[in-house]
C-alpha positions in Angstrom: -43.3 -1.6 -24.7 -43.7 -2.0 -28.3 -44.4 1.4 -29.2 -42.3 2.9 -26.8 -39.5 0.8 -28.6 -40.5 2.6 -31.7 -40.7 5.6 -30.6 -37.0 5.4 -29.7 -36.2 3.5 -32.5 -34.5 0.7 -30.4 -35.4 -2.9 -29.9 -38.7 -3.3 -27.6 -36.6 -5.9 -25.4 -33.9 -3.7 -24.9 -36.0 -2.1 -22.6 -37.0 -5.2 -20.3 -33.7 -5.1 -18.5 -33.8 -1.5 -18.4 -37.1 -1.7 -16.6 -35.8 -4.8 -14.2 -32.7 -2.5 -13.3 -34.8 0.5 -12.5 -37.2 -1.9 -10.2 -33.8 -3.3 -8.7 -32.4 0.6 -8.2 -35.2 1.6 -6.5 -35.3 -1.4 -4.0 -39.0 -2.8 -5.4 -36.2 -6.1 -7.0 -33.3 -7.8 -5.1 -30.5 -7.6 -6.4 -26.8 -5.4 -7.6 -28.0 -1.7 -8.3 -26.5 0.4 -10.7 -24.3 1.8 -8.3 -22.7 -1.0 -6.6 -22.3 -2.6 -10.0 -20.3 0.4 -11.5 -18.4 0.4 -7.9 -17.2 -3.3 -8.1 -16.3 -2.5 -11.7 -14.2 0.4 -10.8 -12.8 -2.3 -7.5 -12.2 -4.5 -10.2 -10.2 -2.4 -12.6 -8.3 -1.2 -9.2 -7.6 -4.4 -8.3 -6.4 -5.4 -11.8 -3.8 -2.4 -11.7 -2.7 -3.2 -8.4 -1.7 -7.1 -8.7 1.6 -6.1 -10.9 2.4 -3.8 -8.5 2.3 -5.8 -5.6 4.3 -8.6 -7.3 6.9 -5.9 -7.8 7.0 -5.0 -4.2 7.1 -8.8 -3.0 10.3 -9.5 -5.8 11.6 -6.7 -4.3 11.5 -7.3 -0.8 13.1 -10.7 -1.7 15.7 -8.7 -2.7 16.0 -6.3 0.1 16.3 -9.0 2.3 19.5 -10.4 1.1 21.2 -6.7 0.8 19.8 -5.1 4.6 20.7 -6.7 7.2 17.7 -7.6 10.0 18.4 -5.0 12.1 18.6 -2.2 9.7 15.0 -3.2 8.5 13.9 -1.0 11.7 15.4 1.9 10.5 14.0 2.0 7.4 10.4 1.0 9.3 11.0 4.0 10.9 11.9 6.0 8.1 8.4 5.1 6.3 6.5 5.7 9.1 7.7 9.5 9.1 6.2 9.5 5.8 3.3 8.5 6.8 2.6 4.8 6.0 1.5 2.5 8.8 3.6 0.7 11.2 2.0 -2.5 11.0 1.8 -2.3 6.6 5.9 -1.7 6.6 6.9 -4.5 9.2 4.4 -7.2 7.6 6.2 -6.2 3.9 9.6 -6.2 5.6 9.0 -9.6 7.9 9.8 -7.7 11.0 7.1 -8.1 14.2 5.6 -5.1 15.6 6.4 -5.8 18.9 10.3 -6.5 17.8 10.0 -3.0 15.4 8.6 -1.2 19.1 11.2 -2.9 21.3 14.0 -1.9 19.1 12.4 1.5 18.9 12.1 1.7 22.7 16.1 0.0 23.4 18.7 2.9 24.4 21.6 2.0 21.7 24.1 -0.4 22.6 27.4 0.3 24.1 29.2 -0.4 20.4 27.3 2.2 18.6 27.6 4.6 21.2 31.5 3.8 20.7 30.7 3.9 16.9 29.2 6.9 16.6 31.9 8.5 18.8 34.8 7.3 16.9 32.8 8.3 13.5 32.9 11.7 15.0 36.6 11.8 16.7 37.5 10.7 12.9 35.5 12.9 11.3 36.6 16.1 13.5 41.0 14.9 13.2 39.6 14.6 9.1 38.4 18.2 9.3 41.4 19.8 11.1 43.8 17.8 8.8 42.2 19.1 6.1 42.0 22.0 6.9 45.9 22.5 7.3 
C-alpha cells in the first residue's frame, strides 16, 4: 500500500477505504455500494428541493379552500386529471374523497343547473340579438 501510495503521490491510507468500497461494490463486504450511495444522495437533494414546494402547495390549498366552494373542487379534479395527474393525488390535495369525486362524476346534473344553464343560454342568445340591432 505504501508504495502504491507513492507511486500516486497520495496518502497510503487514502487507499484503505478505497479498497473497502471496492470489496463492498463487488458484493465480497456488506454494506451501501457506490451506487446506491450516489442514488440516496441524489433522493436526498430531490427531497431537499421538494419540501418548499410542497409547503407552497399545502398554504395554497388552505387558501383555495376558503375561495372554491366544495362542490366546485370536482370540477377542477376533473380538470387535472385531463392533464394527466392522478385522481387519487388531486382529491387527497383538495380534501375531496374518491368515491364522493366518482359519484359526483357519475350524478346527471341537477334540475337547477339544467335551468341554469338554460337561462345562461336564453340570456345569452336575447344579448346577441339585442346587440346585434
Amino acid at each position: 500500500m505504501a508504495q502504491l501510495g507513492n507511486d500516486l503521490n497520495i496518502s497510503d491510507q487514502t487507499i484503505y477505504p478505497w479498497r473497502r468500497q471496492e470489496a463492498i461494490d463487488t458484493g465480497q463486504r456488506p454494506g451501501v455500494t457506490s451506487t446506491d450511495h450516489a442514488e440516496l444522495t441524489a433522493a436526498r437533494r430531490r427531497i431537499a428541493e421538494l419540501e418548499p414546494e410542497l409547503e407552497i402547495h399545502r398554504r395554497a390549498t388552505g387558501l383555495l379552500e376558503a375561495v372554491v366552494p366544495p362542490k366546485a373542487r370536482s370540477t377542477a379534479i376533473q380538470t387535472m386529471t385531463a392533464e394527466g395527474l392522478t385522481i387519487e393525488a388531486c382529491c387527497r390535495v383538495l380534501e375531496v374523497s374518491v368515491s364522493g369525486y366518482f359519484a359526483w362524476r357519475s350524478r346527471p346534473p341537477s334540475q337547477r343547473s339544467l335551468r341554469h344553464a338554460w337561462l345562461t343560454e336564453r340570456s345569452e342568445s336575447s344579448w346577441t340579438l339585442t346587440s346585434s340591432e
